[in-house]
N, C-alpha and C positions, 0 to 999 in steps of 0.2 A: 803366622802369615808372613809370608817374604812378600818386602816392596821394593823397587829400584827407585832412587832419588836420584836425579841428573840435579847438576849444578849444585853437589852438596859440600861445596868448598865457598860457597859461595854467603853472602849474607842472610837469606832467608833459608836457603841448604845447609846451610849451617843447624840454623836452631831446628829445624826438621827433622832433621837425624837428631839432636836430642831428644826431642821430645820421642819421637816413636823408637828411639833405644827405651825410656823410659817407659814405653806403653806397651813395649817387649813385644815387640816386629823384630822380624829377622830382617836386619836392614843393610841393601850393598848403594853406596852412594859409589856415583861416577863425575870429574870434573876435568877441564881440558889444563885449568889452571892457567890461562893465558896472562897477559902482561896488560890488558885495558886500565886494570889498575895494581897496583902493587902486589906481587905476587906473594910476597913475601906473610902478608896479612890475612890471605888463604891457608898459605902452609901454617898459620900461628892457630885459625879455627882448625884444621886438622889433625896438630896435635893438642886442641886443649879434645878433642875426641879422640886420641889415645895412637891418630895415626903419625908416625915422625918421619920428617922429609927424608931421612938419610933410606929409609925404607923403599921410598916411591920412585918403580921405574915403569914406564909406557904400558900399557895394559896388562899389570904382575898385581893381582890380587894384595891385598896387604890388610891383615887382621890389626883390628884395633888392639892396642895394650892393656886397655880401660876396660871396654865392652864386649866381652866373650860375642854379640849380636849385632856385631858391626863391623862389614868391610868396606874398604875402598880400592877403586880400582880408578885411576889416572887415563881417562879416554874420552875421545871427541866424539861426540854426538854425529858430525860430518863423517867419520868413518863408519859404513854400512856395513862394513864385514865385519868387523869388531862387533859393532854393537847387534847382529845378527848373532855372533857367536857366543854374544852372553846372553841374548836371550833364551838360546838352545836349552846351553847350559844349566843355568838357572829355576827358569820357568818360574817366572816371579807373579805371585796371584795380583798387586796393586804394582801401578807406577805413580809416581809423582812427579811430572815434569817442568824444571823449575830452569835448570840450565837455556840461556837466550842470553843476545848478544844486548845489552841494555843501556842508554843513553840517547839524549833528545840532540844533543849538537853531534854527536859523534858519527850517528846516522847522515847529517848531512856531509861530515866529512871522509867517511868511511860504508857508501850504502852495500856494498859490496858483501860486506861482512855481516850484516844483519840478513842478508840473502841465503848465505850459504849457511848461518846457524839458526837462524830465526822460520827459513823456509825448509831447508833441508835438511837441518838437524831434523825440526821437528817432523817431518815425514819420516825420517827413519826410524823416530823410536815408536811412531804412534803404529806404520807400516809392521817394525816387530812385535808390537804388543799386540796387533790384530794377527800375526801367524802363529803367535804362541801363546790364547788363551787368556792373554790378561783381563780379571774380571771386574776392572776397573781404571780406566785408562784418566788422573786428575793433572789438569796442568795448569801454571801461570799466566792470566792472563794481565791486563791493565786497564786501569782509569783512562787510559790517554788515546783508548778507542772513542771513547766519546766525542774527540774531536771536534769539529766547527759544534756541533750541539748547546746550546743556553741553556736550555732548561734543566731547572735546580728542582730536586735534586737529581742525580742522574740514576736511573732505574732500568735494570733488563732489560725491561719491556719497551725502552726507547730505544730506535734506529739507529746505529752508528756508522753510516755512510760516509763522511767525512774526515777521514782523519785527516791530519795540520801537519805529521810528518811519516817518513817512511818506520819510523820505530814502533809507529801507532799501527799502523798499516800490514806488519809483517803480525802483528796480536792480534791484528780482527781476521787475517788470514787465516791464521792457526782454529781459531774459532768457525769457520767457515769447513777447514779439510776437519775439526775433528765430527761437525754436523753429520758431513757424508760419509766419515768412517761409523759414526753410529747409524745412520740412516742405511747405508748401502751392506756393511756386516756385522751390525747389528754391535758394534763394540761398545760399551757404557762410556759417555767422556764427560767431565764437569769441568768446566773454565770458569776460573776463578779471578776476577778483576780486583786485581788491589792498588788500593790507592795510596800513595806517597807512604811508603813504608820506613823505619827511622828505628833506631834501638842501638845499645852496643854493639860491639862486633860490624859495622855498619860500613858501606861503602865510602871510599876518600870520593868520588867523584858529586856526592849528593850533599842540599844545601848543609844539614844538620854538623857533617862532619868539616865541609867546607868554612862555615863560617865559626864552628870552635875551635881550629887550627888556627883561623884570621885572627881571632882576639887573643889567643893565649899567643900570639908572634906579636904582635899589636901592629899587623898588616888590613890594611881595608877590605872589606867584605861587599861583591858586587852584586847589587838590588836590585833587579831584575824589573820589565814595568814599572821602577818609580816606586816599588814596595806596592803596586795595586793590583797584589795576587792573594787569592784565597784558593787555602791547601787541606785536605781532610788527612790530614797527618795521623796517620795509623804505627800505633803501637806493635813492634814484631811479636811480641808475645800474643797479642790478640790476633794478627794472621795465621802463626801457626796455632793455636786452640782453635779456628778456623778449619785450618786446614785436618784437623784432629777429628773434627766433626764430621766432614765431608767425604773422606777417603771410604767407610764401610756404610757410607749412603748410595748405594748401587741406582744410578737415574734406570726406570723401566719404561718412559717415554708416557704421555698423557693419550689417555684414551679420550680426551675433549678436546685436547688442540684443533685450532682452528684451521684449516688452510686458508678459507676464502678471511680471514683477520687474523695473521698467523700470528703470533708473541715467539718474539725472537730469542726468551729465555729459554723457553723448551721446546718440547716437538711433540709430535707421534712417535719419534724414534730414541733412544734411550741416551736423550743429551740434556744437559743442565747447564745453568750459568748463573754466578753468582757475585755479589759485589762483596767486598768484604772492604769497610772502612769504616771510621770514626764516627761519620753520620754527623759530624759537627765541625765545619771547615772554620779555619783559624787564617786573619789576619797574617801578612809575611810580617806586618809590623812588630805584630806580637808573639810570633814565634821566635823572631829576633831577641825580642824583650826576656823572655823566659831561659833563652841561653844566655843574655847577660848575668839575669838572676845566678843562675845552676855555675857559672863562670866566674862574676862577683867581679866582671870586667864590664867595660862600654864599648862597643862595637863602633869601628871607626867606616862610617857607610859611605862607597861608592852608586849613584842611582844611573841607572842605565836602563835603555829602550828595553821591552820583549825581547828573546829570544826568536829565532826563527825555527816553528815547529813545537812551540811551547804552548799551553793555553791558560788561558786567565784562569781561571776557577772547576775547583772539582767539589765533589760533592755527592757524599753515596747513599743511594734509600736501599738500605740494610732488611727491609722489611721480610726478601723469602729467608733469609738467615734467621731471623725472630721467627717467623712463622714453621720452619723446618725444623729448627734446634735451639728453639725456643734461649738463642744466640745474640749477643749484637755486642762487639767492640766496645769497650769504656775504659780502658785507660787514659786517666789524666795528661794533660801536656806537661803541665809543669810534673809530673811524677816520670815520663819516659826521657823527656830531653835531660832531666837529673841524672836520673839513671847511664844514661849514655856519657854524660861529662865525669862523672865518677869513671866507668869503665877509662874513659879516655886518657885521662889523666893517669891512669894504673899503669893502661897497656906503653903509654908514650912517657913516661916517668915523669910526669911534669909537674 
């Protein structure tokens, strides 16, 4: 089975393309490789997958070294004719649409850019996969459509009317266009909301990497709310085994849904949505704690207001994941933020 991965330079695109080179997909990952964060730490997951920068120019195929079942090709999602012409091309049976523009402050500084990738990327690849056959259209969604919402824990089957910023905003959109594209031609789409994702290979912009750089420099680490945030801090390896599950579970739409009491997880039409997280949200106090642990340093803490566009607490009921794929995240904290400060230490020689 051939699948297209968008954003497979990226930290969940990353381990993606492992795992289904390992489950022997014929797998073509696509990434724009921008500068939001270090680009440099993209091209390092590309070649621990076999592909070497010296290789990558502007939409030119390039075989991995590694994996006889693995290409990549250097292309923006924003470019319709490109990504028209490899869908031609190709004719890929799965996508997995992971590529989006991601960050909660940078949206306020930069909304611009979450528009054209977050709205119009995702219309062109969802647009190609509906002219060329895809029998399964999965993409990333997030925890932070939840938005103004309280109520713990946060389940499908709740409203998300409210998002707190435009990042939340442009994910409940995408959730909204891939409805009508299954509703109107019938395309399969599963959105998939993950919540605070963390592991090696991990973004510099997010707390886990932020605040293990701060103590291994012995610079101050800024605490967000005063430290009175709860995070369901998900293991990457448990989002992609996730996402492993999901991909050849084809949605065929409920022949019970409701309209007059609709459940905004599924339909009539051949769409799904699923949370995929921890199921057990953790203190920022003591996610702190657990990197001193894993670090064997003391965290020297800056407290500062919210964030604008941030939300207090997340929190996922995992239950159609159990119930479907008789499924549910349990990696330990103190066993992933380990994991990640090892890696970190390796990759930064420290």
């Amino acid at each position: 089975m051939k699948i297209l991965v968008t954003g497979s330079a990226g930290f969940i695109g990353f381990h993606v393309v492992e795992k289904l080179i390992e489950l022997n997909f014929q797998v073509i990952g696509i990434d724009n490789i921008n500068d939001y964060y270090d680009s440099g730490l993209k091209f390092a997951r590309l070649e621990q997958s076999g592909v070497y920068k010296i290789s990558i120019e502007y939409g030119k195929p390039v075989q991995s070294k590694i994996h006889k079942n693995y290409t990549f090709i250097r292309l923006e999602i924003e470019d319709s004719a490109n990504i028209n012409r490899l869908f031609s091309e190709q004719k890929f049976d799965y996508v997995c649409h992971l590529a989006a523009q991601a960050g909660v402050r940078y949206s306020i500084e930069n909304p611009e850019v979450y528009i054209r990738s977050n709205i119009n990327g995702f219309f062109n690849v969802i647009e190609a996969s509906k002219n060329n056959g895809v029998k399964h259209f999965i993409y990333a969604g997030s925890s932070s459509v939840y938005g103004l919402n309280t109520e713990m824990p946060f389940k499908t089957t709740h409203h998300t009317d409210h998002p707190a910023g435009l990042y939340a905003a442009t994910k409940k959109s995408n959730e909204l266009i891939a409805h009508s594209y299954s509703h109107v031609f019938k395309l399969p789409t599963t959105g998939l909301r993950f919540f605070t994702v963390y592991g090696p290979w991990g973004r510099p912009d997010m707390a886990l990497f932020l605040f293990t750089k701060a103590i291994f420099e012995g610079s101050e680490i800024k605490v967000y709310n005063n430290g009175n945030m709860l995070r369901d801090f998900t293991y990457v390896d448990d989002i992609v085994e996730g996402i492993s599950f999901v991909i050849e579970k084809i949605p065929k739409g409920d022949d019970n849904w409701n309209s007059e009491k609709p459940d905004p997880s599924n339909s009539s039409a051949p769409y799904k949505l699923y949370n995929i997280g921890n199921n057990l949200p953790v203190k920022l106090e003591d996610f702190i704690s657990a990197i001193e642990k894993a670090t064997g340093k003391k965290a020297d803490k800056k407290y500062l207001p919210m964030q604008a566009g941030d939300i207090q607490s997340t929190f996922a009921d995992v239950s159609d994941l159990i119930h479907d794929f008789n499924y549910k995240p349990n990696t330990k904290l103190e066993t992933g933020v380990r994991n990640f400060v090892e890696w970190y230490k390796q990759y930064y020689n420290v």
